[in-house]
C-alpha positions, 0 to 999 in steps of 0.5 A, a space after each residue: 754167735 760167729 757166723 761162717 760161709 763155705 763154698 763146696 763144703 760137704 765133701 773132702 777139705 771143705 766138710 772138714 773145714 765145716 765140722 772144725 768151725 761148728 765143733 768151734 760153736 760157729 753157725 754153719 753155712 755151705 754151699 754144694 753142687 753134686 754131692 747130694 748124699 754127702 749133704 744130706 749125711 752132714 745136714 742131719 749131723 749137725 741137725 741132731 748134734 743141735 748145729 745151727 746151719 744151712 745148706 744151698 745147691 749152687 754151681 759156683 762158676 755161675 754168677 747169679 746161681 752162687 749169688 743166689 746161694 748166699 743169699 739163702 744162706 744169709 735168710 737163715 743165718 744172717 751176714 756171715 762174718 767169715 766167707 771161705 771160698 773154697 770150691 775147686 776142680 782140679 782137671 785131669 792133666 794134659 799135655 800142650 797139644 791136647 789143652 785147648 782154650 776152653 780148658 783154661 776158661 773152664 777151670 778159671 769159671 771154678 777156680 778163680 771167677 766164684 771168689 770175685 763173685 762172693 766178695 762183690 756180694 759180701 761187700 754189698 752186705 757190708 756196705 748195708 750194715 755200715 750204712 745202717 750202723 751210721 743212720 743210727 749213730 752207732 760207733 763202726 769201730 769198737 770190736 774189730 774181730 767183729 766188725 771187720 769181716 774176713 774173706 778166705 780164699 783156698 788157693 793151692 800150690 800149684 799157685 805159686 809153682 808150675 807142674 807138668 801138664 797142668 796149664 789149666 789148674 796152674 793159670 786157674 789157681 795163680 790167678 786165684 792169688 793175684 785176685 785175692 792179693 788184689 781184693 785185700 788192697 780193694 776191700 780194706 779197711 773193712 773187709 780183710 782178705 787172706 789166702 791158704 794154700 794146700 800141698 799135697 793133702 791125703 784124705 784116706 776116707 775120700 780118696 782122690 787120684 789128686 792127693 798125692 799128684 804133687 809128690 811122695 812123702 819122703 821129700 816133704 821136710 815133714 815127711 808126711 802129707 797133709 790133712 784137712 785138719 792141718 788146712 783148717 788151723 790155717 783158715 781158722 787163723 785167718 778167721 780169728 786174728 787181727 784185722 790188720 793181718 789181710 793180704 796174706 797167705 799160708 801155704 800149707 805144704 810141710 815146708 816143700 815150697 822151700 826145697 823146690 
């Protein structure tokens, strides 16, 4: 059974992205930080449904507390196959004269820092396993769907264009990029790193004053704002095609990045 981590994933985008894959038959493990209640409400759904999963406080801008996490996750589910960073805030906005240094480093903490973090821990677990593998004279390259494993990174975006008064989230999240563009050239041929980028995304049961932040519906070429759904298909790609497919990403945005 394929086995998939998630960062942040009992709440919005992530929960959903946790759902698809155990609906898929995937073992599930999440990490969450204050969404105690919307843990407890997923764990005993996937408990009674008879999903195989595991769930681990962290609070992913400290080092040693998400590696910590993964390291639980992995003593119930094993090495996952597929890490999706997905862990995010997005800061209120703030004009120049108001935005100071640490606003910045804040969000870079969250943003950015975690998936430098979960790829040093995951190519340590792979290193293991290949070192294992050749002690026991065992062939590394006969399945790569398996073999390989796959690094995710949720991005935004706000990557890749700049929006009134959000310094913070802008540098946070294009630095979250450059990162995971820079880890897939790091991690191959053993690991594939690959990146989705949200636009604007509406969840009506968990509604947020950022949903709609970017811009109204009528000028999407979809005409109509994303879901949670439409990001999995994304991330569930990456989790399942070639291994020769890494450094890439998918924006998930109903074409607006082409009208900006």
């Amino acid at each position: 059974m394929s086995v998939v981590f998630i960062t942040g994933g009992a709440r919005r985008i992530g929960r959903t992205l946790a759902e698809r894959f155990a609906s898929d038959g995937w073992s599930v493990g999440v990490t969450y930080h204050t969404s105690q209640e919307a843990k407890t409400e997923l764990e005993e759904r996937f408990r009674t449904s008879g999903i195989v999963s595991a769930f681990s406080r962290c609070d992913v801008s400290k080092e040693r507390e998400l590696q910590a996490s993964l390291e639980e996750l992995k003593s119930v589910l094993g090495v996952p196959d597929v890490v999706v960073s997905n862990a995010g805030v997005f800061p209120d906005a703030k004009p120049l004269a108001q935005t100071e240094q640490q606003d910045v480093l804040d969000a870079i903490a969250i943003n950015t820092l975690p998936l430098l973090t979960i790829a040093r821990w995951l190519q340590a677990q792979n290193a293991e396993r290949l070192d294992t593998k050749h002690v026991k004279g065992q062939d590394t390259i006969h399945d790569e769907r398996h073999e390989v494993k796959r690094l995710i990174a949720i991005t935004s975006l706000g990557a890749v264009e700049l929006w009134k008064d959000r310094i913070a989230y802008n540098v946070s999240k294009s630095a979250l990029q450059t990162m995971a563009y820079s880890l897939s050239r790091s991690m191959a041929p053993h690991i594939a790193v690959n990146s989705v980028a949200p636009g604007a995304i509406v969840m009506p049961e968990e509604p947020s004053t950022s949903d709609d932040a970017i811009t109204s519906a009528s000028r999407i070429p979809m005409q109509r704002y994303g879901t949670a759904d439409d990001v999995f298909d994304a991330v569930n790609y990456f989790a399942t095609c070639s291994s020769y497919i890494t450094g890439q990403l998918i924006m998930v945005d109903g074409g607006y990045h082409r009208i900006r």
